[in-house]
N, C-alpha and C positions, 0 to 999 in steps of 0.2 A: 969451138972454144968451150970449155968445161966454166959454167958458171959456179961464181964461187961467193959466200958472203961478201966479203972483200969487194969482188968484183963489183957485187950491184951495188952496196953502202957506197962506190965511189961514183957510180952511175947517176943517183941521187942524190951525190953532191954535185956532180960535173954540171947537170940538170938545174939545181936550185929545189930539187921538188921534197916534199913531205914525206917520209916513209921509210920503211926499215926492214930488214930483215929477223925475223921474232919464231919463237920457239925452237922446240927439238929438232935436230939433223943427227945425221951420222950412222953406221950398219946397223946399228940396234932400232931405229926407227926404221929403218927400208924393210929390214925382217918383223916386223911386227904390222907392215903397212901389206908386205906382200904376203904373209901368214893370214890377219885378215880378210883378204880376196882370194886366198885360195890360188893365188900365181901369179908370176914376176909380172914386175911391173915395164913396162918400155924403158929404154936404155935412157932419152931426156931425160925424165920423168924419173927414174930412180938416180938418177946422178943431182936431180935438183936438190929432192928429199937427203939423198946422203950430204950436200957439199952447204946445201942454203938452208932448204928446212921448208919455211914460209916466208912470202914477200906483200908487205904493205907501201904500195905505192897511192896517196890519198888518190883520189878516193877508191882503190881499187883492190884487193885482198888475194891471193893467192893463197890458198890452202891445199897444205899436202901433207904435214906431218903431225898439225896441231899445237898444241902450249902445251909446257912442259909437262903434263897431266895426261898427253895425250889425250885428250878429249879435243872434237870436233876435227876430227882429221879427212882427209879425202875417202877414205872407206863409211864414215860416217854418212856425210855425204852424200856420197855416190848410193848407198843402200835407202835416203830419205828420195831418191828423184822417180818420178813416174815415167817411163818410159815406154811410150805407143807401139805398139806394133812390133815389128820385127824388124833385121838389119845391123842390129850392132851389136857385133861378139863379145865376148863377155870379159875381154879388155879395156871396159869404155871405165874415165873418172872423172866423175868431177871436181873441179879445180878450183871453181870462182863461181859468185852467184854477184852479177850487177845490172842492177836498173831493169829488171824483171827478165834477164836471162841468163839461165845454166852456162860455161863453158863448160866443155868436155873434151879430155884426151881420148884418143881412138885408140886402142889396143893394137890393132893391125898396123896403123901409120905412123900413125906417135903425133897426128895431125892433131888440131885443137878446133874444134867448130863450137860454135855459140847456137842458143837455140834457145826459142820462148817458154820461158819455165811451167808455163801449162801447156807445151806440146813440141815436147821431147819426142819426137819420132825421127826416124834414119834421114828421111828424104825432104826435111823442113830445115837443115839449119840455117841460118840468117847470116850469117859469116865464117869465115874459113881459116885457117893459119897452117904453115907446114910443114908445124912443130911449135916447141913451145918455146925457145931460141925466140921466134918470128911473134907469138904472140908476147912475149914480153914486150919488145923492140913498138910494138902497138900501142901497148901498155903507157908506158912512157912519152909515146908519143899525144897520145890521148889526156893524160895529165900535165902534160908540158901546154896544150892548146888550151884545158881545163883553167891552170894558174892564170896565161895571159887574158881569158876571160873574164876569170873575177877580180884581176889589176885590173882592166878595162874598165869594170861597174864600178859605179862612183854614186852617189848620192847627189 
């Protein structure tokens, strides 16, 4: 299924949870994301950027195309993270930065693995997804557990 504004805005309400779909989407942001990197981007991955853009789910951030300024987009990013050693072709992007770890899309799989933002190497990530369909579906799942927690805390 091709995710779409629409689609996740109703996601978010179905849910009760915080969060939006925010900045630029559409061909002109895909071609100036994959011009950036010097080649195309995985097929999720540029259908998210053309059809959503970016997804704020509290507490969680997806970045791919940036605020209307284009600034801070997934090329940004991806050019600020340090990466160990060898293994990952030069497809990789990062997507989200939470609670002290990178997500990154793989170029080759279109997979999504997290990985501790001081050590970003091939053979260390710390979770896996496979695609970015499957890390959303987490997403939500993770802030839906998040909400019923801080209902829970009381004074």
């Amino acid at each position: 299924m091709m995710l779409t504004r629409a689609h996740m805005e109703r996601r978010l309400q179905d849910y009760g949870l915080q969060g939006r779909c925010w900045g630029r989407f559409g061909s002109a942001a895909v071609d100036e994301l994959e011009a950036g990197f010097g080649h195309s981007l995985v097929d999720d991955l540029r259908d998210f950027a053309e059809n959503v853009g970016n997804l704020l789910v509290d507490p969680f951030n997806i970045i791919i195309t940036g605020d209307e300024a284009g600034h801070m987009t997934c090329v940004t990013e991806t050019r600020g993270i340090r990466i160990k050693g060898a293994g990952f072709d030069r497809g990789v992007v990062k997507i989200m930065d939470h609670a002290g770890e990178s997500y990154l899309v793989l170029g080759g799989s279109g997979a999504v693995e997290a990985f501790d933002s001081l050590n970003v190497a091939a053979d260390q990530a710390t979770q896996r997804f496979s695609g970015l369909a499957s890390f959303i579906d987490w997403i939500i799942s993770e802030a839906i557990q998040f909400q019923h927690e801080s209902n829970d805390f009381q004074f």
